[in-house]
C-alpha positions in Angstrom: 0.0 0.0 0.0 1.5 3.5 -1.0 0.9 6.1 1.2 1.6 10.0 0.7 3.7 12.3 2.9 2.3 15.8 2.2 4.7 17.9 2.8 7.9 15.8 4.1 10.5 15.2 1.4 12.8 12.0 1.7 15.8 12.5 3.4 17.9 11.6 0.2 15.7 15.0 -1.6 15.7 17.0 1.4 19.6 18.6 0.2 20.4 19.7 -3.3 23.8 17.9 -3.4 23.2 14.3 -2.4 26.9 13.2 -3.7 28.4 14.6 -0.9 27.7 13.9 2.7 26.5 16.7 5.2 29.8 15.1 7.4 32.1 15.5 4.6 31.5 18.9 4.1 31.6 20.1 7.8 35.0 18.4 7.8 36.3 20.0 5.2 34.6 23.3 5.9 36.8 22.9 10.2 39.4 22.1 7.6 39.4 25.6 6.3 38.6 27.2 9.5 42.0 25.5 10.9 43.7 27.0 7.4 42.1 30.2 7.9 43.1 30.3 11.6 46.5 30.1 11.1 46.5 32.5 8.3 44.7 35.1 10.6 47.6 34.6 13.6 49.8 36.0 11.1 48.4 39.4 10.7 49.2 41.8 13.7 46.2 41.5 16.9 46.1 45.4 16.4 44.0 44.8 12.9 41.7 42.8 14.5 38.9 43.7 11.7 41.3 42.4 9.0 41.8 39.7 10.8 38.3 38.2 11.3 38.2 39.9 7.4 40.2 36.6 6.4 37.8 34.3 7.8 34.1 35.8 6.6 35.9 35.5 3.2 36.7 31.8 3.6 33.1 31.5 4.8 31.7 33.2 2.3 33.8 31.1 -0.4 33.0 28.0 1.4 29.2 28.3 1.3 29.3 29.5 -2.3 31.3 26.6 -3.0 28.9 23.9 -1.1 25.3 23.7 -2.6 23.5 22.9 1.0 22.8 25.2 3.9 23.7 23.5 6.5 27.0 22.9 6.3 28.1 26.8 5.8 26.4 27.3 8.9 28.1 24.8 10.8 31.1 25.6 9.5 30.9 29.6 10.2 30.1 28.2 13.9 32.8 26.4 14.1 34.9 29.6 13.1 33.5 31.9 15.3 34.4 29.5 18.3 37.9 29.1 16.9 38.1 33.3 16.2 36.9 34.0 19.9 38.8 31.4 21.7 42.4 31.6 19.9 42.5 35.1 17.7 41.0 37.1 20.1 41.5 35.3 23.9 43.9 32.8 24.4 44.6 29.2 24.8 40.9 28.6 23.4 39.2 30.4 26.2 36.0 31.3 25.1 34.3 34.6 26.5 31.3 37.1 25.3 32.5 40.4 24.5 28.6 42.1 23.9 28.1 44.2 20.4 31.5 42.9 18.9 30.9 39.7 19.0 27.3 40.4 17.8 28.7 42.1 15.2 31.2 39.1 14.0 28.2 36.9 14.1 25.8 38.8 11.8 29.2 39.2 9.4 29.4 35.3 9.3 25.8 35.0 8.8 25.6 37.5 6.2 29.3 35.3 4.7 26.7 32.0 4.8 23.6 33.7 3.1 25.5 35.9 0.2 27.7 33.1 -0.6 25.4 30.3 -1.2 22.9 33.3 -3.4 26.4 34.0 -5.4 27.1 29.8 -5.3 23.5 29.8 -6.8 23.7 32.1 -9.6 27.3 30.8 -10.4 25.8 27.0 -11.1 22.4 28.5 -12.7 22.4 26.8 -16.6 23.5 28.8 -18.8 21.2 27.5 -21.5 18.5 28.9 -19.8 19.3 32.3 -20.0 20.0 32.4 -23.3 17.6 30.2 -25.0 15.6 32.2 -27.4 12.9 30.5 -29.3 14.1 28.5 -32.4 13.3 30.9 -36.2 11.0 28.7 -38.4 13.0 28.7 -42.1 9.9 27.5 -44.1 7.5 30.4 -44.8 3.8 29.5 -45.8 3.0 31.1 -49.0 -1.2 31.1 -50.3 
């Protein structure tokens, strides 16, 4: 007997890139976060906007990269634990510091949402945005 789900997709349609596991792509996404990390402790703690400029850009090239929304977000998570606890405190201490950090997590959210839109528009077909309707050589004559 068939039943319907109204409204509940399968778990295999419920993503838009079923080749690649949700757990993959968070691991490579801490991968980069790591990368990123390491790139950040090299700019001086003075330019502290630079620095956390370094990681919304990886965020915002990972989720344009990735086709799925959850793993971006996880992944921006995972950098704004890593930013707070080794870039900005030390030894992985992790600590609220009000509007700034408020601030940092609207940057990564905004790094999630405009990537993926740009990931989007990069893989949109091509074909249709060009296709034009197809000019009929024979011509009727009465």
């Amino acid at each position: 007997m068939n039943t319907i789900r109204a409204g509940v997709n399968p778990p295999h349609l419920s993503e838009a890139d079923p080749g690649r596991p949700q757990g993959i792509l968070v691991g490579l996404g801490s991968l980069v976060v790591i990368v990123v990390a390491f790139v950040a402790s090299a700019v001086p703690p003075a330019d502290a906007v630079l620095r956390y400029a370094v990681l919304v850009l990886a965020v915002f090239g990972f989720a344009a990269a990735t086709s799925v929304w959850r793993a971006p977000i996880v992944t921006a998570v995972i950098g704004f634990l890593v930013f707070g606890g080794f870039l900005v405190n030390h030894l992985g201490q992790l600590t609220w510091h009000g509007s700034s950090d408020g601030i940092r997590l609207v940057a990564l959210g905004a790094a999630v949402i405009f990537g993926r839109l740009a990931g989007d528009v990069f893989r949109m077909p091509r074909s249709t945005q060009a296709r034009r309707p197809a000019a009929s050589t024979s011509v009727r004559h009465r």
